[in-house]
C-alpha positions in Angstrom: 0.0 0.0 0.0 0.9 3.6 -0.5 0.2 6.9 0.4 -2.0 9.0 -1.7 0.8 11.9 -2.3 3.0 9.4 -3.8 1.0 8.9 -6.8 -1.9 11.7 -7.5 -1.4 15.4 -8.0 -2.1 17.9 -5.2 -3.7 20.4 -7.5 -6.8 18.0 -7.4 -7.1 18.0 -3.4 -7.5 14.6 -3.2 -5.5 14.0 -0.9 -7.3 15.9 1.7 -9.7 13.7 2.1 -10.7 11.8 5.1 -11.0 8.0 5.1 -8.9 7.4 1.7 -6.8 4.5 1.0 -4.7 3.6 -1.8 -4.2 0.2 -3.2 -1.3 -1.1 -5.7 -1.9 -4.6 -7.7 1.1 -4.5 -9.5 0.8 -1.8 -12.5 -2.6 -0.7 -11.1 -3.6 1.4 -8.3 -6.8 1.5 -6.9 -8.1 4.4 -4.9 -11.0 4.9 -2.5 -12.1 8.1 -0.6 -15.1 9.7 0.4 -17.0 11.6 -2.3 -16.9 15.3 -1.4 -16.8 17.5 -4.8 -20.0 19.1 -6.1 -21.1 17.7 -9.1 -22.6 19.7 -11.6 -24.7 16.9 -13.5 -27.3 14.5 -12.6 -25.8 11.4 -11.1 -26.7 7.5 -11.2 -27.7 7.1 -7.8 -26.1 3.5 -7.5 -23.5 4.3 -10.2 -21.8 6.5 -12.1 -18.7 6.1 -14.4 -16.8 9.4 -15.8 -13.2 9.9 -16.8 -11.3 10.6 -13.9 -9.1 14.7 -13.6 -5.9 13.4 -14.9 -5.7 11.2 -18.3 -5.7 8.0 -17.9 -8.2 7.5 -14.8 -11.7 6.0 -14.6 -13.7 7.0 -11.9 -16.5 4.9 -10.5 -19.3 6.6 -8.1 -20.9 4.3 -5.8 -23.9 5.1 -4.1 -23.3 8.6 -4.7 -21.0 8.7 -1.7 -17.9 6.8 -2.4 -15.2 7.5 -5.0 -13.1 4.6 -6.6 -10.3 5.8 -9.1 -9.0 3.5 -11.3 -5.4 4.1 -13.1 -2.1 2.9 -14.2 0.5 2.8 -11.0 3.5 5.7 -11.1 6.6 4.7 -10.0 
């Protein structure tokens, strides 16, 4: 495992969040925080799928409350 400033940007303020943890599986990472932007669509109350801030991230909404990002690990 690995801390969140290793790996994501700072301009993004993800990092900030409470209750986040960070996952590695080889080339992968896997994050998961709380949800606490302000979205300015309509969103899938069970789940929503959007590209993520930087390129190469998937984001995946649960619930409209928790935040998974999906991308390739930097090393």
């Amino acid at each position: 495992m690995a801390y969140l400033q290793s790996s994501f940007d700072t301009r993004f303020s993800l990092q900030l969040s409470p209750n986040a943890f960070l996952v590695r599986l080889g080339r992968r990472e896997i994050f998961v925080c709380r949800d606490f932007r302000q979205r300015s669509y309509a969103v899938n109350p069970l789940l929503d799928c959007s590209t993520g801030v930087q390129a190469g991230h998937l984001e995946l909404l649960f619930f409209k409350k928790w935040l998974v990002i999906l991308s390739k690990a930097n090393w």
